[in-house]
N, C-alpha and C positions, 0 to 999 in steps of 0.2 A: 334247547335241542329241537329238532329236526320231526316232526310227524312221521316221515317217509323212514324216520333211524332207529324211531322207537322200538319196534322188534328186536331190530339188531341191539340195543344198548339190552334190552331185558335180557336176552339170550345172553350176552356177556356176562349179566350181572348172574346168571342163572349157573355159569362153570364153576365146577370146584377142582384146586391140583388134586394128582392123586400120589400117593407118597409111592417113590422107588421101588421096583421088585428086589427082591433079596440079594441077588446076583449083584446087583450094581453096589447095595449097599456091602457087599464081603468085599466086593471089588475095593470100594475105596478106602476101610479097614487095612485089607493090607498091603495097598501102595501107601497110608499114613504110617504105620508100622515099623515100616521097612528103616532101619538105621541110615543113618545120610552120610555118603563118603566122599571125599573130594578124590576125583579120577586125576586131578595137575598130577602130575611128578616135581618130586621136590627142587629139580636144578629150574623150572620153570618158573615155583614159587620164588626161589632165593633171585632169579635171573629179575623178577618181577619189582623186587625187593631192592635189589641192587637200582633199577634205572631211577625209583622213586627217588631216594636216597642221593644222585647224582643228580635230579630235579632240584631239587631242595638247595642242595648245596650251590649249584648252578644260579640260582634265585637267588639265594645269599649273599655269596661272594660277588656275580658279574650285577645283579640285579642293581645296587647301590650305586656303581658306576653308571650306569646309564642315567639315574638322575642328574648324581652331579657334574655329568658332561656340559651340561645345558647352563647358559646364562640366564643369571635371577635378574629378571626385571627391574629395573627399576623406575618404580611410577612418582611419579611429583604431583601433587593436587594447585590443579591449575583455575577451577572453578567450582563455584557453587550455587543454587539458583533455586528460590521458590516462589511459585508463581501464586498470585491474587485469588486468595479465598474465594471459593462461588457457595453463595448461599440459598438453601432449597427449602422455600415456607411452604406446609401442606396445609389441610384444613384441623380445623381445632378436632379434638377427640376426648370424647366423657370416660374416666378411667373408672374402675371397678366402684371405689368409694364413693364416686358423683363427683369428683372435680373434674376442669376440664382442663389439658396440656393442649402444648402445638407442638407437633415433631417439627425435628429442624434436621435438616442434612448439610453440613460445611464440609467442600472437596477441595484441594489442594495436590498438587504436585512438587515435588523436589528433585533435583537433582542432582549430581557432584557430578567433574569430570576432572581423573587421571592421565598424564601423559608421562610416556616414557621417552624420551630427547633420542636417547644411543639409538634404538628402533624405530623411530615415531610410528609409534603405537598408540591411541588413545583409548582407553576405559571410560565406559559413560553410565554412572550406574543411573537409572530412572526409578522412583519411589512413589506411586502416587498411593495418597492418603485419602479418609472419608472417615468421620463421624458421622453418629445420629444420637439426638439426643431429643429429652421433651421436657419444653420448655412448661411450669406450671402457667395457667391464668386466672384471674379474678375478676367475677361477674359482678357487678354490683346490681 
């Protein structure tokens, strides 16, 4: 904090709330009190009730056609391909017990590729991999 705030932070720290005058607290006694009634009119409610209802069905019935309007792909696996392990030696590390390991990091990438002939459309999924592991060693 600030030298120049210190007043001010003390003087914050120095307020206390002070609890509601009576009025307020009868006040919100009996607005909670008060029973709860829904003002709708009932052709409102049913009128409410009715669109959901024609929502749903609406979904149901038209909703499945719109899927199966659509052509299902179809994909043929036209290639596949993983590329040359790259391997990452770090410096040797003393583990809890007093032996000593070497982390190793080996990356690789994969990937496959999809085509669809009717559309030529091509899918290319890309996959890239990473281990780490540690290697133990032995001092003599």
């Amino acid at each position: 904090m600030n030298e120049d705030n210190d007043h001010l932070e003390a003087a914050l720290r120095s307020l206390k709330p002070r609890a509601p005058g009576g009025h307020v607290v009868a006040a919100l006694h009996r607005e909670f009190d008060k029973p709860v009634t829904d003002s709708r009119p009932w052709f409102l409610k049913a009128g409410l009730l009715w669109v959901g209802a024609m929502s749903v069905c609406f979904v149901i019935f038209m909703g499945f056609n719109f899927t199966r309007s659509g052509a299902v792909p179809n994909y043929r696996l036209i290639g596949v391909s993983q590329s040359e392990p790259s391997l990452d030696l770090f410096n040797p590390i003393q583990l809890k017990d007093g032996t000593y390991a070497r982390p190793v990091r080996v990356h690789w990438d994969r990937s496959a590729q999809w085509e669809d002939a009717s559309t030529q459309t091509r899918l290319i999924h890309y996959q890239p991999e990473e281990k780490l592991a540690l290697i133990p060693l032995e001092i003599f």
